[in-house]
C-alpha positions in Angstrom: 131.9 420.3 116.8 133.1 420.8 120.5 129.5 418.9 121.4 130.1 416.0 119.3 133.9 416.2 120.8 132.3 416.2 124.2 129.6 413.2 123.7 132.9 411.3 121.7 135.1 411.9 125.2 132.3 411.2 127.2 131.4 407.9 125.6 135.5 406.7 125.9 135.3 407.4 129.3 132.3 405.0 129.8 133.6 402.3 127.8 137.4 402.7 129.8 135.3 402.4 133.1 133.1 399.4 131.7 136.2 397.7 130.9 137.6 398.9 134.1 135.0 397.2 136.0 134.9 393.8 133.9 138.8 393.5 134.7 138.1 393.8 138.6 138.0 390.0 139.6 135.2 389.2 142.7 136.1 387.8 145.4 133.8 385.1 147.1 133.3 384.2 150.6 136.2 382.1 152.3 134.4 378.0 151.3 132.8 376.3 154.4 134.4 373.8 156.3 131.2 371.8 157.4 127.8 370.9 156.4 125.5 368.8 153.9 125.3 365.2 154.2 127.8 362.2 155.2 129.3 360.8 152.5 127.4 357.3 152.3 124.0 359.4 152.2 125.4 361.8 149.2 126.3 358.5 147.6 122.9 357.0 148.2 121.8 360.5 146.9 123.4 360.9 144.0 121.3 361.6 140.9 121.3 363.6 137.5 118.2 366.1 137.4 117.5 368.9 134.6 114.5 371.0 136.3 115.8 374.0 138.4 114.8 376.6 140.2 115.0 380.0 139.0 116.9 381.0 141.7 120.6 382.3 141.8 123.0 380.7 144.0 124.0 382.5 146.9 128.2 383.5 146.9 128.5 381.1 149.3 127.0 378.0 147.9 128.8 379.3 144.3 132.3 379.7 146.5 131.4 376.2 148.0 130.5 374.3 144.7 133.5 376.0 143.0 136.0 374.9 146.2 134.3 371.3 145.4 135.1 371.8 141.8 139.3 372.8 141.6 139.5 374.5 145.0 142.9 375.0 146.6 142.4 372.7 150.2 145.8 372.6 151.3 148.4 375.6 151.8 150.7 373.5 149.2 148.9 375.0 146.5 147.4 371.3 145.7 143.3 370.6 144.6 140.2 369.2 146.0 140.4 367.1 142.4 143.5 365.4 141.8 145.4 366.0 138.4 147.8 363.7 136.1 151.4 364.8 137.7 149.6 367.4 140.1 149.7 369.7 136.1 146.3 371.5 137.1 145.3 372.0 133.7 141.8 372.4 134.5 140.2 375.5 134.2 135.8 376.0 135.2 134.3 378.8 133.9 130.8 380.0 135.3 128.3 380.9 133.1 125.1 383.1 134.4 122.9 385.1 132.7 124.7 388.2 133.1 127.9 387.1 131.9 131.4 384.9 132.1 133.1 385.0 134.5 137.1 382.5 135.0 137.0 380.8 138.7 140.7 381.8 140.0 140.9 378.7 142.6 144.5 380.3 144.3 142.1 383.4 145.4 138.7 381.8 145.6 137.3 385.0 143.1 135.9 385.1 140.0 137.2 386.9 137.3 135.2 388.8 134.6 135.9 387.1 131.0 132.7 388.7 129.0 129.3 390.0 130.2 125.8 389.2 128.4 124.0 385.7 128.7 125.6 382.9 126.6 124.6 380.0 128.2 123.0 378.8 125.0 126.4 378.1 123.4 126.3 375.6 126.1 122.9 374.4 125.9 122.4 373.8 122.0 118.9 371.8 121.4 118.4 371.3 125.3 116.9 374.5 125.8 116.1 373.4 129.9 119.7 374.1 130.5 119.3 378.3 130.0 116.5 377.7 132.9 119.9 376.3 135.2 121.0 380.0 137.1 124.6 378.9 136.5 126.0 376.8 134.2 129.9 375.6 134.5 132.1 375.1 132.1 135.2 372.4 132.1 138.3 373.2 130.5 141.4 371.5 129.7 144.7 374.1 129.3 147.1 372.1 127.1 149.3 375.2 127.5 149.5 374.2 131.7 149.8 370.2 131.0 152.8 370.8 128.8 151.8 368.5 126.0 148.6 367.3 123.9 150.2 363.7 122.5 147.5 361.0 122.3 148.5 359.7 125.9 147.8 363.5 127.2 144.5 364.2 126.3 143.7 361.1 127.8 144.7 362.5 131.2 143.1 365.7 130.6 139.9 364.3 129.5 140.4 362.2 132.5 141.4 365.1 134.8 137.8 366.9 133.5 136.3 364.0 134.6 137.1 363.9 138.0 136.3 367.8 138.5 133.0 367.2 137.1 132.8 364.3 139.5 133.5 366.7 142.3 130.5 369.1 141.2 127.8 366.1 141.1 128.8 365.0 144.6 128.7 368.4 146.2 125.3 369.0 144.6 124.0 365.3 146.0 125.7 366.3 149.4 124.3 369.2 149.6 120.5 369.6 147.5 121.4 371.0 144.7 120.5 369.9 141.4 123.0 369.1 138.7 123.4 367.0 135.3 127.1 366.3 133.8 127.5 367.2 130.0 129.5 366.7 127.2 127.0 368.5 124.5 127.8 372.5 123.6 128.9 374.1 120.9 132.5 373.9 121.5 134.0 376.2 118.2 131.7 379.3 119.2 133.1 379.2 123.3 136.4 378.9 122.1 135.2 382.2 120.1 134.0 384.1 123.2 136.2 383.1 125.3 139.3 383.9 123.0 140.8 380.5 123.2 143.3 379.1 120.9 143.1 375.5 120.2 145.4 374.6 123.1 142.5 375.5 124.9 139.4 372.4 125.2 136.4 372.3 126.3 135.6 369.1 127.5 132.5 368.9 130.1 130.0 371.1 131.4 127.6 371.0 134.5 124.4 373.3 134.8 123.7 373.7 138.3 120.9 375.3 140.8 118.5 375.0 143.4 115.8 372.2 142.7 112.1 373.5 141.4 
C-alpha cells in the first residue's frame, strides 16, 4: 500500500511539474530592425508556395515573422497591423509539431496553450501543410472588439486579413515560403484550444524554409 502511495505521489508530482513547465511562457529574441529585401523587390517577390523544408525556424526568424504578424513597433502599445478602432482583437497562435503555443506580442514570448502535434486540425485533406515546421493560426477575440454585430465581423475578418497580409510579405521579403488559408477544421481548434464561440478562427498561414 505505502508503494502504490509512493508511485500515486510520485506521478502528481510529475504531472504538477509538466503543467508547471507548459504555464512558463518563452521568451524570443528582441525582432530585428534590418534585413531582407526593399519593399518593391518583396512586392515583385511575392508568391503563395506549399513545398517546405523540413527545417524549424530559428527563434529569431519565428520572433521576426511573429513581430511582422501583430508585433508591438511603437512604445504606445500600437501594431505592425493596424486594427478597426486600434481594438487588437487579433490573436496568432503557432502551431509545431510539438505543440501550441499563444504569441504574447506586448512581451514578444510564446506562451504554452497545449503540447503534442495538431497541425492536422489545420491541414484537413491538404496533407502538404503537416510538412510546414510551423503553422499560424489567426484569431479574432470578439471578447477584445467589444461586439460581434454584422458590421463587426466584418472588421475582424478584415483585421485577420491584414495580419495575414503582414506574414506573406515578411516571408517574400525575406525567403521564406508561405501560403494564406482559410480551410481547417474550425469546431475541433475551438476544442483544443478551449475557446468559446466569441472566439473565431478565421485564417491560417503554414510557414517555413523553402525545399
Amino acid at each position: 500500500m505505502n508503494f502504490m502511495k509512493k508511485i500515486c505521489l510520485s506521478l502528481a508530482a510529475l504531472m504538477l511539474t509538466a503543467m508547471g513547465c507548459m504555464a512558463q511562457q518563452v521568451q524570443l529574441p528582441a525582432p530585428q530592425k534590418a534585413g531582407g529585401k526593399s519593399v518593391m523587390e518583396t512586392l515583385w517577390s511575392r508568391s503563395s508556395g506549399n513545398e517546405y523544408s523540413n527545417k524549424m525556424l530559428s527563434q529569431q526568424d519565428l520572433s521576426n515573422l511573429l513581430f511582422a504578424a501583430i508585433g508591438q513597433n511603437r512604445e504606445n502599445g500600437k501594431l505592425t497591423s493596424p486594427t478597426a478602432s486600434n481594438k487588437q482583437e487579433i490573436r496568432v497562435f503557432v502551431f509545431t509539431a510539438e505543440g501550441v503555443s499563444e504569441y504574447m506580442n506586448k512581451e514578444n514570448s510564446l506562451k504554452p496553450v497545449t503540447s503534442g502535434d495538431h497541425r492536422q486540425l489545420i491541414a484537413g485533406r491538404q496533407d502538404w501543410v503537416m510538412t510546414a515546421p510551423v503553422v499560424l493560426l489567426i484569431v479574432a477575440d470578439e471578447t477584445l472588439f467589444g461586439s460581434n454585430n454584422e458590421r463587426s465581423k466584418l472588421m475582424m475578418a478584415l483585421d485577420a486579413g491584414i495580419v495575414s497580409e503582414n506574414i506573406n510579405m515578411f516571408c517574400a521579403g525575406m525567403g521564406l515560403v508561405t501560403r494564406p488559408r482559410a480551410s481547417m477544421d474550425s469546431d475541433a481548434l475551438k476544442k483544443l484550444l478551449g475557446f468559446d464561440d466569441t472566439k473565431v478562427p478565421l485564417l491560417n498561414n503554414p510557414v517555413g524554409y523553402p525545399k
